[in-house]
C-alpha positions in Angstrom: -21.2 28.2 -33.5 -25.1 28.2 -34.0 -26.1 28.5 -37.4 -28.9 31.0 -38.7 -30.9 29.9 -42.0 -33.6 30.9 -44.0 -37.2 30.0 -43.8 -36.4 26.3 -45.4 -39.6 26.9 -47.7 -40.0 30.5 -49.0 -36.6 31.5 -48.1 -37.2 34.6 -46.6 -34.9 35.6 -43.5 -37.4 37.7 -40.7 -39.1 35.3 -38.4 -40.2 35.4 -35.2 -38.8 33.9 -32.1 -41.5 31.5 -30.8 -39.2 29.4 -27.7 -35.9 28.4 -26.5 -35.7 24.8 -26.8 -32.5 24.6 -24.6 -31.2 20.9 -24.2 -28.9 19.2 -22.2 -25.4 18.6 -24.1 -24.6 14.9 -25.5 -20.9 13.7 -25.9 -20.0 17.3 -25.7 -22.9 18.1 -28.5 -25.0 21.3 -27.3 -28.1 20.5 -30.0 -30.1 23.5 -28.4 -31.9 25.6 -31.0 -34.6 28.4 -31.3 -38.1 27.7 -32.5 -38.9 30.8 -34.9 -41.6 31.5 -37.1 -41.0 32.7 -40.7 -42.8 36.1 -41.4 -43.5 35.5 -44.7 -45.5 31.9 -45.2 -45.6 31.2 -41.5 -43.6 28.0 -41.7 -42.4 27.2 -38.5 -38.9 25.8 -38.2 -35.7 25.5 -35.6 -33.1 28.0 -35.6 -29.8 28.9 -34.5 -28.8 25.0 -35.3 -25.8 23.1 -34.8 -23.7 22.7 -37.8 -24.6 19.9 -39.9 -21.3 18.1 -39.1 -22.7 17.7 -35.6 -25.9 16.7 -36.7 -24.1 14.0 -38.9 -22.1 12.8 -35.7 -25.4 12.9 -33.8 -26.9 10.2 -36.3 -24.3 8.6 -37.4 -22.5 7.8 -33.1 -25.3 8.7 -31.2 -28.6 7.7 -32.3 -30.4 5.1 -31.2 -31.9 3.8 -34.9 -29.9 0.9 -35.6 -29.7 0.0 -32.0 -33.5 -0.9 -31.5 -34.7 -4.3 -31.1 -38.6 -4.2 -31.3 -41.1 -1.9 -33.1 -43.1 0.3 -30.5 -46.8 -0.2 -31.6 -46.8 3.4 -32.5 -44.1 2.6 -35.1 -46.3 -0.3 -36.2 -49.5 1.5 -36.5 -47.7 4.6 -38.4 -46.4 1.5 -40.7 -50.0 0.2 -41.5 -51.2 3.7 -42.6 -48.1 4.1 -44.7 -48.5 0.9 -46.3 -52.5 1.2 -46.9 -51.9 4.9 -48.1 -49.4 3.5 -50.6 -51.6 0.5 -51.8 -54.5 2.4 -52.9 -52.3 5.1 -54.9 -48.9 2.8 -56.0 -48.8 -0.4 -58.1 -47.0 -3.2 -56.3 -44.2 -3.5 -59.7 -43.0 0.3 -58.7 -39.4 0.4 -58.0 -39.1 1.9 -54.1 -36.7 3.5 -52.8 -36.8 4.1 -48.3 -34.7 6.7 -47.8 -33.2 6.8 -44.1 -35.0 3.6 -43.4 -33.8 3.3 -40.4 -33.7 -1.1 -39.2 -36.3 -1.6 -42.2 -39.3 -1.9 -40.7 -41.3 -0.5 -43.7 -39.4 -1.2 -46.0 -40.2 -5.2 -44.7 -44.3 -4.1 -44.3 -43.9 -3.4 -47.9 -42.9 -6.8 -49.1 -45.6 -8.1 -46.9 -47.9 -6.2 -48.8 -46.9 -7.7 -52.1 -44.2 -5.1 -53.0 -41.1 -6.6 -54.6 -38.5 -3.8 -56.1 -37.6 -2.4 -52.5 -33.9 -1.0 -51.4 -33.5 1.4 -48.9 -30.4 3.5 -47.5 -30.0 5.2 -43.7 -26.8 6.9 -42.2 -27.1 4.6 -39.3 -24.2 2.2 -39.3 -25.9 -1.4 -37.9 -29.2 -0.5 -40.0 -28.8 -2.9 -42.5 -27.7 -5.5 -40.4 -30.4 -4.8 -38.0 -32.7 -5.0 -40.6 -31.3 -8.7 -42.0 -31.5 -9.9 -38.5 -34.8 -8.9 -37.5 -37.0 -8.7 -41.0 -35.2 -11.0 -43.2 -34.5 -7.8 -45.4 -30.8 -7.2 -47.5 -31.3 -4.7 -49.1 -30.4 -1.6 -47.3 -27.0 -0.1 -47.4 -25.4 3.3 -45.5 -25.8 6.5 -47.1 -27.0 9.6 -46.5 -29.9 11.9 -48.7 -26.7 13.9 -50.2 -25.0 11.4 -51.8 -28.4 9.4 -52.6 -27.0 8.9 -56.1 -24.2 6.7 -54.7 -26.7 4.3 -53.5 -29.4 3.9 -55.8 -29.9 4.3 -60.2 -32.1 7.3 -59.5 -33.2 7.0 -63.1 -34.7 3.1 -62.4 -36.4 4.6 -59.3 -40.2 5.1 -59.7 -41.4 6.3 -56.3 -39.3 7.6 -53.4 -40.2 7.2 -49.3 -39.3 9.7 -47.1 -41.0 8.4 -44.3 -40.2 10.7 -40.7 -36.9 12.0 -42.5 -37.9 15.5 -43.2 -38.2 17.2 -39.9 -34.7 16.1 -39.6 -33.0 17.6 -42.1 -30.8 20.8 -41.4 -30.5 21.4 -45.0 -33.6 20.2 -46.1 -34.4 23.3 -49.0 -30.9 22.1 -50.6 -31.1 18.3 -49.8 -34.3 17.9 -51.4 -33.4 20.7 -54.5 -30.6 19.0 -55.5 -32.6 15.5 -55.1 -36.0 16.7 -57.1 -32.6 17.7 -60.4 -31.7 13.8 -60.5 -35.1 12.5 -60.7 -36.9 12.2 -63.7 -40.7 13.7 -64.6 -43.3 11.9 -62.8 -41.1 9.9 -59.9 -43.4 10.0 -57.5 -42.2 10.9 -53.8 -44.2 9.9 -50.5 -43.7 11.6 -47.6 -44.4 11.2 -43.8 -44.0 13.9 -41.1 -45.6 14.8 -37.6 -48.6 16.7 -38.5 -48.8 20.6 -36.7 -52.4 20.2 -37.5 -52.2 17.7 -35.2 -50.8 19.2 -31.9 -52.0 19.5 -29.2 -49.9 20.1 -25.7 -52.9 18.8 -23.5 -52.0 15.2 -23.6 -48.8 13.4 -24.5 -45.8 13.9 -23.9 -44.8 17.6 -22.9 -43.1 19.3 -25.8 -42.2 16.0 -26.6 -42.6 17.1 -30.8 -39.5 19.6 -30.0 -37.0 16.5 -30.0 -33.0 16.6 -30.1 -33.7 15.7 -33.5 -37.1 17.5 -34.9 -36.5 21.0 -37.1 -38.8 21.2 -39.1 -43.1 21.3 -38.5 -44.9 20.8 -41.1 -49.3 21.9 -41.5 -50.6 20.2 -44.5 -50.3 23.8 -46.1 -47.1 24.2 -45.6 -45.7 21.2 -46.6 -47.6 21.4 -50.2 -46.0 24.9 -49.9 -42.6 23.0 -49.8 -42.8 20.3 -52.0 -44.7 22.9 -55.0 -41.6 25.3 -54.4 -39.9 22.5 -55.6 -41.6 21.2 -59.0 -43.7 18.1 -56.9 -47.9 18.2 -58.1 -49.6 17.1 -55.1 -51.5 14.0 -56.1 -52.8 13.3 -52.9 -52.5 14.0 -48.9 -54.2 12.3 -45.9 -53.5 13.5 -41.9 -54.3 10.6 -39.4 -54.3 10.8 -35.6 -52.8 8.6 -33.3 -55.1 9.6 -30.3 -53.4 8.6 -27.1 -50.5 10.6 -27.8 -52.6 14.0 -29.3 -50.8 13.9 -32.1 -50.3 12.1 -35.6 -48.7 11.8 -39.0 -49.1 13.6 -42.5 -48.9 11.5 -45.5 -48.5 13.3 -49.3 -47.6 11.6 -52.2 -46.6 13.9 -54.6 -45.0 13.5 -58.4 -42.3 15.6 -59.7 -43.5 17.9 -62.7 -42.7 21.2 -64.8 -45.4 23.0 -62.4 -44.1 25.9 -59.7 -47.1 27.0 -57.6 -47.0 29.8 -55.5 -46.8 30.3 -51.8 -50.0 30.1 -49.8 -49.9 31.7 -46.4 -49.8 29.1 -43.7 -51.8 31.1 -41.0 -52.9 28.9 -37.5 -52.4 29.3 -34.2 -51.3 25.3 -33.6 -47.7 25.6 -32.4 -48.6 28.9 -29.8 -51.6 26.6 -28.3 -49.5 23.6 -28.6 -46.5 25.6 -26.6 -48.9 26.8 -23.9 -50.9 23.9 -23.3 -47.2 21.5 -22.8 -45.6 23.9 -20.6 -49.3 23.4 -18.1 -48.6 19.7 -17.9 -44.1 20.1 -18.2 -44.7 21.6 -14.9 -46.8 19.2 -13.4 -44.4 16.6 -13.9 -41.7 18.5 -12.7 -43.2 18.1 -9.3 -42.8 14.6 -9.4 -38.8 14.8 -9.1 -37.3 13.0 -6.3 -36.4 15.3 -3.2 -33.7 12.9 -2.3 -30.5 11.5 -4.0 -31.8 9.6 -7.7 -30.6 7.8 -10.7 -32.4 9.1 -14.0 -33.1 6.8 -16.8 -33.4 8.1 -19.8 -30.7 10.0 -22.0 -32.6 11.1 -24.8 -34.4 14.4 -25.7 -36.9 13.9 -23.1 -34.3 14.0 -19.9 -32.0 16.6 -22.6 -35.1 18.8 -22.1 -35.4 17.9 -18.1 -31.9 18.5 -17.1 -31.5 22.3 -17.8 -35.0 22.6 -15.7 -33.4 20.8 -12.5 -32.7 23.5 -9.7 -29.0 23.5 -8.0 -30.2 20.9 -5.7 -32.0 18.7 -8.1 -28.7 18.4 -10.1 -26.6 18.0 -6.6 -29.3 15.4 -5.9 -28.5 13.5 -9.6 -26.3 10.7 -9.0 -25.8 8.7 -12.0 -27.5 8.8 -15.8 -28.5 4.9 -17.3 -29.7 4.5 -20.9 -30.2 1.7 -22.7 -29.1 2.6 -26.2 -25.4 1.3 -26.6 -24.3 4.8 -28.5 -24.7 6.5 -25.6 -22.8 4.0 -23.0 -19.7 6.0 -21.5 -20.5 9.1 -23.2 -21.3 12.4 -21.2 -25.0 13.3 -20.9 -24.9 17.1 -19.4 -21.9 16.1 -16.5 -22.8 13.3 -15.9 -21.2 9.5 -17.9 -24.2 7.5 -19.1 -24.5 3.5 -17.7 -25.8 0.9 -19.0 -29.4 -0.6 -17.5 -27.0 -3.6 -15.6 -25.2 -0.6 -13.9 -28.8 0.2 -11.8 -27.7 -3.1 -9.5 -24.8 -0.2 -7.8 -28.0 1.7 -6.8 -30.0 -0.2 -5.4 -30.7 2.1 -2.1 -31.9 4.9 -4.5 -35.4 6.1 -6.1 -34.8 5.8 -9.9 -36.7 8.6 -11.9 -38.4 7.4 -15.8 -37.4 9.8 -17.7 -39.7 9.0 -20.5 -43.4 9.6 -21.5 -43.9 6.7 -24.3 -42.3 4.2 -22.9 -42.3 5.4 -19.1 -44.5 1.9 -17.8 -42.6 0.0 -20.0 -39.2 1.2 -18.9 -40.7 0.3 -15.3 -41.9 -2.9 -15.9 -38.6 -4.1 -17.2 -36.5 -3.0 -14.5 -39.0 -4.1 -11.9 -38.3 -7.5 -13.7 -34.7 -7.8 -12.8 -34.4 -5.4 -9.7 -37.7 -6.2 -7.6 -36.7 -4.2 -5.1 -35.9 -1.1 -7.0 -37.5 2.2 -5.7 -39.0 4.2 -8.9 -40.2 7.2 -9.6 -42.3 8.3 -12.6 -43.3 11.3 -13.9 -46.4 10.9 -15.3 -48.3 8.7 -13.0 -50.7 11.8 -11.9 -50.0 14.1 -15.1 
C-alpha cells in the first residue's frame, strides 16, 4: 500500500501532482512514487511512497553502499568541497559524527584534513568493514538515524554530518524532530543534498535526480525553510556545481537554537524546466535500444526507470539482466533474475545495452577488457 504524507517541511497536505516516476520492481519491491508539489511553501517532495519497512529492506538487502570498491571522482570532488566547507567554519578538536556514512569515505577525508574525534553509523551491513578495509577507518558501526542515540553520546557530539542522507529519508520531518530534542543548544549540523537550484535536464543524465532512492529536493530556500521549522540558525550555506553532470550539491551548516523562523515561499520554476528538458534527451536515448535480442546491464534506478518504457517487443527482445552489485545477484529485477558481470560469457552472440549514464564508458571499458568480442550498445553515445 502506497503511503500519502504531508509536505515534509510545512506540513500542509494539498500539493500538486508534478510526474509519475513509475519504476521497475526490485526483489518484488515496487518503489514507484509521485513527484508532487506542496501548495503551501512549494517544497517539492515524492509521494504515494512505499512503506518505510520497504525502504529499510531496500538499504539494508539491496543497496549497493557497502558493496562499492572505489570512489567515483564525483564522490571524491563532492568530498573535497565538504571537507574545505567544513575547515573554514569547524575547528579540527570538534567531536563528528557521519551519519549514514556509507564505506567512510568522508569520514577518512576528514582525518586527512587533521580531524581526530570522528565516528560514524550507516544501515548498510559491510559499511564498516568496507570502510576498515579500504580507508584504514574503525570507527563506524550499523545503525540507523532513529535509533542514533544507540550509537553515539549525543551529548559529547559537537557537530553532526548528514552528508546526501536527507533526500532519502521517508520520514525525514519526524527523523530529524525527534533528532534536533536529543541534541543540546548550539550542536552544529552540516548538511549535504542535490541542489534544485541546480537542475537542469539538458545535460546529464535523464531524470537521473528522480532515483529509486531520492524523495526529497531541496532549493536553498527550502531547505533553510526545513531546518528553521526545526530550531537550526543558519550559520552559513554554499551551492557548488559539478558541471559535466548539470547539477551539484547544497552545503548548510546550521546550529540548533531557541529561534523558530517562519516559512518563506519557495517559488521557481526548476523542477517543471528540469522535467521538460530530461524527457527531450530520455527520448533520444530510447532510440538507441537494440532492435534485436539484448542483455541489459545495469539494475539500478537508471534501467528501473527504462524497463516500464520498453514496448511489448523491447521486453520480448530482453534476454537476461547483469549487475554488478552482489545485493542484487539472483534477485528479480522487473521478471527478469539479475546475473552477475561473469554470467555475460553465456551471451556472447548478443548486443549488450549500458544501462547507465555516469559510468556508461566505464561499464564498457571493463567488459571490453575481459569479453573483446562483446557487441555493446550505449545509450548515450549521440545523446
Amino acid at each position: 500500500m502506497k503511503q500519502s504524507r504531508s509536505c515534509p517541511v510545512c506540513e500542509s497536505m494539498v500539493a500538486t501532482l508534478l510526474h509519475y516516476n513509475e519504476l521497475a520492481p526490485i526483489d518484488m519491491l515496487d518503489m514507484s512514487y509521485s513527484l508532487s508539489e506542496c501548495n503551501n511553501c512549494n517544497f517539492i517532495f515524492a509521494d504515494k511512497l512505499p512503506s518505510n519497512s520497504q525502504y529499510l529492506f531496500y538499504y539494508e538487502k539491496l543497496s549497493k553502499y557497502d558493496t562499492q570498491v572505489t570512489v567515483s571522482d564525483v564522490d571524491r570532488y563532492r568530498t573535497e568541497k565538504a571537507v574545505s566547507f567544513l575547515t573554514e567554519r569547524v575547528s579540527k578538536d570538534a567531536t563528528i559524527l557521519d551519519v549514514g556514512c556509507g564505506f567512510g569515505v568522508m569520514l577518512s577525508a576528514l582525518r586527512d584534513a587533521g580531524y581526530t574525534n570522528l565516528s560514524g553509523i550507516d544501515p548498510a551491513p559491510h559499511s564498516g568493514l568496507q570502510a576498515s578495509e579500504q580507508f584504514k577507518f574503525n570507527e563506524i558501526s550499523q545503525g540507523t538515524i532513529e535509533g542514533i542515540n544507540k550509537a553515539a553520546n549525543l551529548s559529547e557530539i559537537s557537530l553532526i554530518c548528514l552528508m546526501c542522507v536527507l533526500e532519502h529519508l521517508p520520514d525525514i520531518k519526524s527523523n530529524l524532530s525527534n533528532l534536533a530534542k536529543q541534541l543540546q543548544y548550539g550542536t552544529k549540523l552540516m548538511v549535504e543534498v542535490p541542489a534544485l537550484d541546480l537542475y537542469d535536464g539538458t545535460g546529464g543524465e535523464p531524470f537521473g535526480e528522480l532515483s529509486i532512492e531520492h524523495i526529497q529536493y531541496f532549493t536553498a530556500t527550502s531547505m533553510t525553510n526545513f531546518l528553521n521549522s526545526l530550531g537550526f540558525k543558519i550559520i552559513d550555506a554554499e551551492l557548488f556545481a559539478i558541471p559535466h553532470l548539470k547539477s551539484g550539491s547544497l552545503f548548510v551548516l546550521a546550529e540548533l537554537s531557541t529561534e523558530i523562523q517562519k516559512i518563506a515561499p519557495d517559488r521557481h520554476t526548476k523542477m517543471r524546466d528540469y522535467l521538460r528538458n530530461s524527457e527531450l534527451r530520455w527520448q533520444a536515448a530510447l532510440k538507441n535500444i537494440p532492435d534485436e535480442l539484448f542483455v541489459l546491464y545495469g539494475a539500478g534506478s537508471h534501467s528501473a526507470r527504462l524497463v516500464p518504457k520498453l514496448t511489448e517487443k523491447q521486453k520480448n527482445n530482453l534476454v537476461a539482466v547483469i549487475d554488478g552489485n552482489v545485493n542484487l545477484h539472483g534477485k528479480k529485477f522487473g521478471g527478469w533474475e539479475v546475473e552477475p558481470p561473469e554470467a555475460i560469457k553465456k551471451y556472447s552472440e548478443l548486443s549488450i545495452l549500458i544501462s547507465s549514464y555516469r559510468s556508461e564508458k566505464l561499464i564498457a571499458d571493463s567488459i571490453k577488457t575481459k569479453f573483446q568480442n562483446q557487441k555493446l550498445k550505449l545509450m548515450y553515445s549521440d545523446v
